[in-house]
VOMARDREN-324461 format. One line per 5 residues: their letters; for each residue x, y, z of N, C-alpha, C. Coordinates in steps of 0.2 Angstrom, whole numbers. Example, Ala and Ser with C-alpha at 12.3 -4.5 7.8 and 13.67 -1.06 7.14 Angstrom:
// residues 2
as = 66 -28 39 62 -22 39 66 -16 39 | 64 -11 35 68 -5 36 64 0 39
//
This chain:
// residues 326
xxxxx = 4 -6 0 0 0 0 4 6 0 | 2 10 -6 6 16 -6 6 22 0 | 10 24 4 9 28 8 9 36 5 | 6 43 9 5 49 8 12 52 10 | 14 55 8 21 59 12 16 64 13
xxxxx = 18 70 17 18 74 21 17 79 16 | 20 79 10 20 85 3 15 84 -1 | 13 78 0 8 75 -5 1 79 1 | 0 79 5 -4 80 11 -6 87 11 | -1 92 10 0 98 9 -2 101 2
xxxxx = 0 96 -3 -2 98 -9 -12 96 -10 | -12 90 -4 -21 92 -7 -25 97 -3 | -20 98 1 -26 103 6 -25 109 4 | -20 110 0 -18 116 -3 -26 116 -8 | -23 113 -13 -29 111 -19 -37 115 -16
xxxxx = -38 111 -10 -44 109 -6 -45 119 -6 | -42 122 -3 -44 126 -3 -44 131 -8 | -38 129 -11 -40 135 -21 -44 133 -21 | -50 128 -21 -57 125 -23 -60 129 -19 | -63 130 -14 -64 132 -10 -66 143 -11
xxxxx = -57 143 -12 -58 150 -16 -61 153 -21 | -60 148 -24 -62 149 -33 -68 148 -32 | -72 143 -27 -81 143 -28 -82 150 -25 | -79 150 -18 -81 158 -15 -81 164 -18 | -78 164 -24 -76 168 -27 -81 170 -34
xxxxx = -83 164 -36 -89 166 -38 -96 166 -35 | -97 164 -31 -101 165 -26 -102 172 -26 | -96 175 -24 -97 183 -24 -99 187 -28 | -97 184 -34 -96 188 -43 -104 186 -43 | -106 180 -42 -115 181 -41 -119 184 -38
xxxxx = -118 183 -31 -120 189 -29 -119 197 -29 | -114 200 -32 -114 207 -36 -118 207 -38 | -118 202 -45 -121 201 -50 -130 203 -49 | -130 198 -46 -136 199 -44 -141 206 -39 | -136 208 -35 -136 215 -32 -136 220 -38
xxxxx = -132 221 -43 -133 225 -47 -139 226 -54 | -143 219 -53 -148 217 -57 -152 223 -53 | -153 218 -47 -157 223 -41 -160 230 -42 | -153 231 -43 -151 240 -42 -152 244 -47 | -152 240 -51 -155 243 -60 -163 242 -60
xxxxx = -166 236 -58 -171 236 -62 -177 241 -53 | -172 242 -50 -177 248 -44 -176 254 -46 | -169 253 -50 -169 262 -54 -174 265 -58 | -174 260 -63 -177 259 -67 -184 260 -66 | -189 257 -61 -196 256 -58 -196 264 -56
xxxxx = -190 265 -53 -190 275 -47 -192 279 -54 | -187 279 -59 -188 280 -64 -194 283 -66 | -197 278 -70 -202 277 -73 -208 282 -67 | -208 279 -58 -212 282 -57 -213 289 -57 | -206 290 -56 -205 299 -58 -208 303 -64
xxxxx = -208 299 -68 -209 300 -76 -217 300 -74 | -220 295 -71 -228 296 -74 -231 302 -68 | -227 302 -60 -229 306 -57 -227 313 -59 | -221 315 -64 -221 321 -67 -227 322 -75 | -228 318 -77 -233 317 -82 -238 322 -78
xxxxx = -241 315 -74 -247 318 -69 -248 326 -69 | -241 328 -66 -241 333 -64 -243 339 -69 | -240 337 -75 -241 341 -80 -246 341 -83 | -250 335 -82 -257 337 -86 -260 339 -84 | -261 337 -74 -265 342 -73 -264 348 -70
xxxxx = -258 350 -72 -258 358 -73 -261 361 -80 | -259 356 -86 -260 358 -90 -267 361 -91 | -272 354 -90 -276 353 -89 -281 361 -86 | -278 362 -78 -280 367 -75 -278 374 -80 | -276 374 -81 -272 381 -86 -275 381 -92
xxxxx = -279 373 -97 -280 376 -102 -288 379 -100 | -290 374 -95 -298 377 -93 -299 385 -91 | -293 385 -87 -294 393 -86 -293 399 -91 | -291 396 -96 -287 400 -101 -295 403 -105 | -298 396 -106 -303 395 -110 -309 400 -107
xxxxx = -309 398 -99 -315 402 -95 -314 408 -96 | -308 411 -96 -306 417 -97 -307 420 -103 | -308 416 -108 -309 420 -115 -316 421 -116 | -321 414 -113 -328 415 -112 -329 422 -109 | -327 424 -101 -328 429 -99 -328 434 -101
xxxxx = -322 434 -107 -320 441 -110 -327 444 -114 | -334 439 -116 -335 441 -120 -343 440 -118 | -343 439 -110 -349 442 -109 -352 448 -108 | -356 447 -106 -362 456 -105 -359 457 -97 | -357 465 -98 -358 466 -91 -364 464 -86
xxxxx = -360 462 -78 -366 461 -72 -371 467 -70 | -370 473 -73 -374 479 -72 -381 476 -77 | -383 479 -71 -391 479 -74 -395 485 -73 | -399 486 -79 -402 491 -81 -410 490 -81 | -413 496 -76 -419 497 -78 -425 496 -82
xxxxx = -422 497 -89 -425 496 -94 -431 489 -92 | -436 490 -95 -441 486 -95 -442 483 -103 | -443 476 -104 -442 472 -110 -450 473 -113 | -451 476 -118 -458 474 -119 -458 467 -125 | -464 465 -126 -463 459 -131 -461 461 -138
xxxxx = -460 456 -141 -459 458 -148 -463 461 -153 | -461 466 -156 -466 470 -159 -464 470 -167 | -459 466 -170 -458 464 -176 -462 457 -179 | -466 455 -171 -470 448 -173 -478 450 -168 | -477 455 -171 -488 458 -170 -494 456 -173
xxxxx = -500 457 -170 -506 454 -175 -505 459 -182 | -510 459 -184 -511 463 -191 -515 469 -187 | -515 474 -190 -519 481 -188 -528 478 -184 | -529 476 -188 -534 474 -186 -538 466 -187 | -542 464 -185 -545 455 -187 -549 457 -191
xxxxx = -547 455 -198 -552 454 -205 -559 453 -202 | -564 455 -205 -573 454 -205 -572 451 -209 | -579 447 -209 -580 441 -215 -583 445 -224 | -586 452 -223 -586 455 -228 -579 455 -229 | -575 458 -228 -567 459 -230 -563 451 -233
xxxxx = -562 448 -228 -562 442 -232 -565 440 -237 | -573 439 -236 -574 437 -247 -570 442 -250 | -569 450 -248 -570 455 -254 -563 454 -255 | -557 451 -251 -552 450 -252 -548 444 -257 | -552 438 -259 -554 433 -262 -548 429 -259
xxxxx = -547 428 -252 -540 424 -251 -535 428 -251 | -534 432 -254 -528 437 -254 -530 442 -246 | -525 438 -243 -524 443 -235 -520 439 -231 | -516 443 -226 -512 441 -223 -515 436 -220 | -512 432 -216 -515 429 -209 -515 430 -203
xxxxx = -520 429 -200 -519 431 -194 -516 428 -188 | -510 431 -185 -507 428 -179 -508 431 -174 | -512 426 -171 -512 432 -163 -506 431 -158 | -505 436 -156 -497 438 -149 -500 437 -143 | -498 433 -139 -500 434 -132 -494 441 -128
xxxxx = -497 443 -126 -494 449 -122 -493 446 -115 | -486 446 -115 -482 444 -110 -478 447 -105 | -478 449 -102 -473 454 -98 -469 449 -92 | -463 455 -90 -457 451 -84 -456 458 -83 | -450 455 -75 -450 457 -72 -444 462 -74
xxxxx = -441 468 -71 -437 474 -73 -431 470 -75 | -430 466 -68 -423 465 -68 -422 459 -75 | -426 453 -74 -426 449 -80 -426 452 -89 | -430 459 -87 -429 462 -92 -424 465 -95 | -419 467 -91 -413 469 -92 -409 466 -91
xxxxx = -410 458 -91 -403 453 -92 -405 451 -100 | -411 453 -102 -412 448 -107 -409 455 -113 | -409 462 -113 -406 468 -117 -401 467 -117 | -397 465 -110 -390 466 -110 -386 460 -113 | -389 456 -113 -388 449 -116 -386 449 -124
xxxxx = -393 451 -125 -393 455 -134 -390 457 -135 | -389 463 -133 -385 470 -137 -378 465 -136 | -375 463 -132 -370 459 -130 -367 455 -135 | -373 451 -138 -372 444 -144 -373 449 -149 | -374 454 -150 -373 459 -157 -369 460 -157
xxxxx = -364 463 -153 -360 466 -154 -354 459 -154 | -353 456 -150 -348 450 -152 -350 444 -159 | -356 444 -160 -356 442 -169 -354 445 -175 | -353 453 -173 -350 456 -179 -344 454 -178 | -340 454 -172 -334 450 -176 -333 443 -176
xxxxx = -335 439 -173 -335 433 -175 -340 429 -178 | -340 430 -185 -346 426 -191 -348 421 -189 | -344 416 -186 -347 411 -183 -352 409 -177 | -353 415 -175 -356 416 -169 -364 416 -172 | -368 409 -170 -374 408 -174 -379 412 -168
xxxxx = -378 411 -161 -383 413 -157 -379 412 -150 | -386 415 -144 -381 415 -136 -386 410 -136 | -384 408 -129 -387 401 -123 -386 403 -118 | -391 405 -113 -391 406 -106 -398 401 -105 | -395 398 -97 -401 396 -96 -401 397 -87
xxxxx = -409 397 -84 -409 400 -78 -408 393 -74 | -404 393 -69 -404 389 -64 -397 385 -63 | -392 390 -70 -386 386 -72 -381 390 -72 | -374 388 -74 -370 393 -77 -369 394 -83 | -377 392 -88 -373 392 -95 -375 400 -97
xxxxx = -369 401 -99 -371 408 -102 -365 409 -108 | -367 408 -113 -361 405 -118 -363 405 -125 | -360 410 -131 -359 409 -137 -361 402 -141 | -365 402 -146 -367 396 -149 -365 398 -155 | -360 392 -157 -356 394 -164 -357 387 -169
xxxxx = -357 390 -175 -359 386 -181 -355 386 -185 | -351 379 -188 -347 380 -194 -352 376 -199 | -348 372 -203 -349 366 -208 -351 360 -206 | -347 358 -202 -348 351 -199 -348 352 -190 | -350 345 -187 -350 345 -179 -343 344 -176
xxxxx = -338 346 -181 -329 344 -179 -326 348 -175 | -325 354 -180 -322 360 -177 -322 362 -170 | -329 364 -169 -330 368 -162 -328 365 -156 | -330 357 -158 -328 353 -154 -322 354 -149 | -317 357 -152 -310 355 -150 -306 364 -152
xxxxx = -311 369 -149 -311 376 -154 -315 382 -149 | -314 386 -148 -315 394 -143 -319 395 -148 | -322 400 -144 -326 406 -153 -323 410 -157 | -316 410 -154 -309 410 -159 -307 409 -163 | -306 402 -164 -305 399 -166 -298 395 -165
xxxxx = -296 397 -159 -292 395 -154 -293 384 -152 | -287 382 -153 -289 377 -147 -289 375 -142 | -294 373 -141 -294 371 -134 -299 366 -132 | -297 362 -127 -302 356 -126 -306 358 -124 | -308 362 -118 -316 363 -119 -322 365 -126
xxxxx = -318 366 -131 -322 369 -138 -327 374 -136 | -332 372 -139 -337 378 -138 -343 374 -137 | -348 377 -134 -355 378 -136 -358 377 -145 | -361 373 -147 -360 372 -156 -368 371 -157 | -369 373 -162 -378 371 -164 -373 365 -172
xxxxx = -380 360 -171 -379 355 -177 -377 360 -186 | -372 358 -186 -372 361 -192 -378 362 -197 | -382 356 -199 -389 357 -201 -394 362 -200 | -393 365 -193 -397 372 -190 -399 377 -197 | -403 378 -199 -407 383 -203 -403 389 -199
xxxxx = -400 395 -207 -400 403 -203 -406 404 -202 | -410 403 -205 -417 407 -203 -419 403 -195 | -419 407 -189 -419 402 -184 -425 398 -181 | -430 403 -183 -440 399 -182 -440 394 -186 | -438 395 -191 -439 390 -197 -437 381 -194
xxxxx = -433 384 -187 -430 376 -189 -437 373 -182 | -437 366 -182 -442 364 -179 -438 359 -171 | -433 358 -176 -428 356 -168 -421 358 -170 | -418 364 -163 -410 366 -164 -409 362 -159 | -404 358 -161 -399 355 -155 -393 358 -156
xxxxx = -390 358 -150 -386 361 -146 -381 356 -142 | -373 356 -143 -370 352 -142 -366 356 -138 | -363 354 -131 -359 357 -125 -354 351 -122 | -347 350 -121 -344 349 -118 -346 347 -111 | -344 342 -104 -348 339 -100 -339 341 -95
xxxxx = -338 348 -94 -329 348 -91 -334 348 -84 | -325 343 -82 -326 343 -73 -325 351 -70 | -322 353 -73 -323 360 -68 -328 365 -68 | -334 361 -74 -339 365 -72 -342 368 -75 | -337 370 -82 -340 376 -86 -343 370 -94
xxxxx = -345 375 -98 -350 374 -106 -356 369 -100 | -356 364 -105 -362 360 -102 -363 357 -95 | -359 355 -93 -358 351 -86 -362 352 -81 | -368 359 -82 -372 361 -77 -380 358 -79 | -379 354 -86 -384 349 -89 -384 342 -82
xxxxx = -378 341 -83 -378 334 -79 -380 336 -72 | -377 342 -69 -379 344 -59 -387 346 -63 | -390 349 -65 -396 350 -66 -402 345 -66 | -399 340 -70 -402 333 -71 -403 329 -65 | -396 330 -62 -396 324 -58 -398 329 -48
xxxxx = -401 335 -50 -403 339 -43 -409 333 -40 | -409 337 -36 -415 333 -29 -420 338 -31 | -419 343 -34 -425 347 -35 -425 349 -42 | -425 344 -45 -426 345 -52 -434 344 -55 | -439 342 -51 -445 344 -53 -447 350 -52
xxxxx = -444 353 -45 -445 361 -47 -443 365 -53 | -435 363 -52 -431 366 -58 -435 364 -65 | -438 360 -66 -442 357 -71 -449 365 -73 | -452 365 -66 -457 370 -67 -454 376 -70 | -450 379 -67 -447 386 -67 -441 387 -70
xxxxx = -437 383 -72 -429 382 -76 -434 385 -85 | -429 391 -88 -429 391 -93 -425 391 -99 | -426 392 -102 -417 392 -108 -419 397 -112 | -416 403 -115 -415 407 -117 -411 408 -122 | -411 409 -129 -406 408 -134 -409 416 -137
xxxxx = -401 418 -139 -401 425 -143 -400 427 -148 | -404 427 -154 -402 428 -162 -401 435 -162 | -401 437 -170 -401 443 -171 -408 445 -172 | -412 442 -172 -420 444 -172 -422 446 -165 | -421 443 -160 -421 444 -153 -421 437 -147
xxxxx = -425 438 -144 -422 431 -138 -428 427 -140 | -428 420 -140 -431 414 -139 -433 412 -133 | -439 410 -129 -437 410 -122 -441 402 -121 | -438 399 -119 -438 389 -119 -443 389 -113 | -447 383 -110 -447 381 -106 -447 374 -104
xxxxx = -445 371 -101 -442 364 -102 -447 360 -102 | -445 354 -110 -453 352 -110 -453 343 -108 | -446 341 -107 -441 333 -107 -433 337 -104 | -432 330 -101 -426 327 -101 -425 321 -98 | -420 317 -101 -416 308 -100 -412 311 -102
xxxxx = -410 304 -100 -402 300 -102 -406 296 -105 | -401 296 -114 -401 291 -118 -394 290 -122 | -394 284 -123 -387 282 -128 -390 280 -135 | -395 279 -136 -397 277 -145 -397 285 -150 | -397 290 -147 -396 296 -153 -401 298 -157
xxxxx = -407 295 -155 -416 295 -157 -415 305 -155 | -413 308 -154 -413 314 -152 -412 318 -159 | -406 315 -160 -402 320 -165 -406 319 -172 | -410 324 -171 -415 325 -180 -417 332 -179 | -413 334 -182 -416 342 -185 -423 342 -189
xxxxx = -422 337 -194 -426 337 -201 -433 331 -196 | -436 332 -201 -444 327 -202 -447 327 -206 | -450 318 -209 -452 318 -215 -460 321 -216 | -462 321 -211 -470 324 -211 -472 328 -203 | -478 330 -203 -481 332 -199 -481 325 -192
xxxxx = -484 322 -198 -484 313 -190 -476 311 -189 | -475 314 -193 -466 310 -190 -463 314 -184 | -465 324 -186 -463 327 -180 -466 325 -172 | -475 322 -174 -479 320 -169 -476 318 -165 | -475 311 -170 -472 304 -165 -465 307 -161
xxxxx = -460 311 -165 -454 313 -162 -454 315 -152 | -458 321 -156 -462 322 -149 -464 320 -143 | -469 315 -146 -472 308 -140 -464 305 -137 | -462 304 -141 -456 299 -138 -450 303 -135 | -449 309 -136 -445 312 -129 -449 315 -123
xxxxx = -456 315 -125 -460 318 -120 -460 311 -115 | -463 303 -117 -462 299 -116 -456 295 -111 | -449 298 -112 -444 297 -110 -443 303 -105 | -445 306 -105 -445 311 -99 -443 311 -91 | -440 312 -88 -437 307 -82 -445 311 -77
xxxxx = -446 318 -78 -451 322 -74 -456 322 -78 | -462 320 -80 -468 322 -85 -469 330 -82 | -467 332 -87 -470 343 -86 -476 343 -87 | -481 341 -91 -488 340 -93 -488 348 -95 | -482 351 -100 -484 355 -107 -487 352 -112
xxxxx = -490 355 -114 -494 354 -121 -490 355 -126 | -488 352 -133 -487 354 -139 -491 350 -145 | -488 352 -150 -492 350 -155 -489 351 -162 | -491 351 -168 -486 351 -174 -485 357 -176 | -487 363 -173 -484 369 -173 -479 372 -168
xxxxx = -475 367 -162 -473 368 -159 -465 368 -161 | -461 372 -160 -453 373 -159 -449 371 -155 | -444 366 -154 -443 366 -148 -433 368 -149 | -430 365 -143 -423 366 -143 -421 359 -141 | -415 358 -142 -412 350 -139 -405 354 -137
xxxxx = -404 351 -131 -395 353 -126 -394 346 -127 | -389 345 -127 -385 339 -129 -376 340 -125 | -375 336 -118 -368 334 -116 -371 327 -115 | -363 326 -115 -361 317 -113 -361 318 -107 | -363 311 -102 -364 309 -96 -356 309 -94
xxxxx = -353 308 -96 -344 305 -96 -344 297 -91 | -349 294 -96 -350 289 -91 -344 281 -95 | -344 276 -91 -339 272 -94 -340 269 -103 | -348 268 -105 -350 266 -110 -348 270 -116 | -345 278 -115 -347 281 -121 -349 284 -126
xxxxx = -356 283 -123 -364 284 -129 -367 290 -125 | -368 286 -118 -373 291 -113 -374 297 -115 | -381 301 -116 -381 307 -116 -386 310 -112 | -384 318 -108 -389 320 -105 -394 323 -110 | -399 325 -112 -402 327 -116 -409 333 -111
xxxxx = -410 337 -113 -416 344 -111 -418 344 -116 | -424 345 -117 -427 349 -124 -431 353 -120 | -436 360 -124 -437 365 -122 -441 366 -125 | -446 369 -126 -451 371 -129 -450 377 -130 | -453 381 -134 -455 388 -138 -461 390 -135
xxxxx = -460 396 -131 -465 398 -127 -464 405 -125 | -462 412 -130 -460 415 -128 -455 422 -134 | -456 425 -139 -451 427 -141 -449 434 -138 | -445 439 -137 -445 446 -136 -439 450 -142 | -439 455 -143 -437 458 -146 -433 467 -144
x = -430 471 -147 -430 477 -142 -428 483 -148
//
């Protein structure tokens, strides 16, 4: 049996621990390794959160900045808060005729004679009568410089007090001031479709923005969704300002609908406006129990619910019930 000398003995334990070395040694080199994996991919995580918490940050500054930019240019272009005495009488460019034809005058006129429209005579109150002048001369004076300024929109029991503008298409305004300017709030817009001549039309719809901060439509949704919205229903009115004079609405519906049965300017007949009728009266969240009928006019406001589906719509319509002049 071979025996070990003492060098042979030396030389394995020697060995034993270079082994030992060289494992510990990468042992270590993997554990950097691995610590510097670590240390990358937490940078990298800090990183990134930095990046979306400054994003954050920036939109909604932006965000706050563009809405106030926007509110500010609205502002620019309202009627002063002074109110004026003046008393509004009704319109006098849509009077009876001099007199009510007699039945001799009729045959002797063979059909050839105007019609007769009777004016209900209306009156308000001083002050309402001097929001509704100062309102006007207001929308005069800001449509001569902005041609696309179709008409105003005030309505009582809200903040909407805001220019109604009309291009070509439903695109523009969308994403558009009455400047022309961009901005996400856009504007206040009537359907391209809208007739200039404004009685003529039998349904204006009216499309507003739904901002959380409150301003264009967004006073559709708190309006809708009040605890006292069956009063707001009796006594909320809408008020639209041509160049002829003011339109005065009384609210005749409103729902939330996603199918878009709303959106018809046009109708094929007298029964087609009927039925139109029936079915938003129908859908009505409060029954108003107004009366209309196929001489009736009405308005449609239109924001999104900004609900998860993306269809949702609040919808008002309003009746015609009211013109004034000055």
């Amino acid at each position: 049996m071979e025996r070990k000398t003492q060098s042979d003995v030396n030389l394995f334990e020697q060995s034993i621990k270079e082994y030992r070395a060289a494992g510990s040694g990468d042992m270590e080199k993997k554990r950097k390794s691995q610590l510097l994996r670590s240390l990358l991919i937490r940078s990298v995580v800090i990183a990134l959160c930095i990046g979306l918490l400054g994003y954050s940050v920036y939109s909604i500054a932006d965000t706050f900045i563009n809405n106030y930019r926007s509110e500010q240019a609205y502002a620019e272009i309202r009627a002063e808060d002074s109110i004026s005495p003046d008393y509004v009488k009704p319109a006098e460019d849509m009077p009876e005729p001099n007199h009510l034809p007699t039945v001799l005058e009729l045959l002797d006129a063979g059909g050839e004679f105007d019609d007769y429209v009777p004016q209900e005579t209306k009156t308000v109150s001083s002050d309402t009568g001097a929001r509704y002048k100062r309102i006007y001369r207001n929308f005069l004076a800001q449509a001569d410089l902005y041609p696309d300024m179709y008409a105003w929109i005030y309505m009582t029991d809200t903040n909407i007090n805001y220019p109604v503008m009309k291009s070509d298409d439903n695109n523009f305004y969308l994403l558009h001031n009455y400047k022309g300017e961009a901005f996400r709030a856009g504007s206040i817009m009537a359907d391209y479709r809208t007739g200039d001549d404004f009685y003529s039309n039998r349904n204006v719809i009216i499309y507003g923005h739904n901002m959380k901060n409150g301003s264009m439509f967004r006073s559709l949704k708190v309006w809708c969704g009040s605890a006292a919205s069956k009063k707001l229903t009796s006594r909320s009115q809408i008020e639209i300002y041509t160049r002829e004079g003011v339109y005065i609405y009384k609210i005749l519906s409103y729902y939330i609908d996603d199918k878009y049965e709303y959106e018809r300017p046009f109708f094929k007949s007298t029964y087609d406006y009927l039925n139109y009728l029936d079915m938003i009266y129908d859908k009505s969240i409060v029954k108003t129990k107004r009366a209309y009928d196929e001489d009736s006019r009405i308005c449609t406001l239109v924001t999104c619910t900004n609900g998860t589906d993306g269809d949702s719509r609040h919808i008002v319509h309003g009746i015609f019930d009211t013109f004034y002049t000055f």
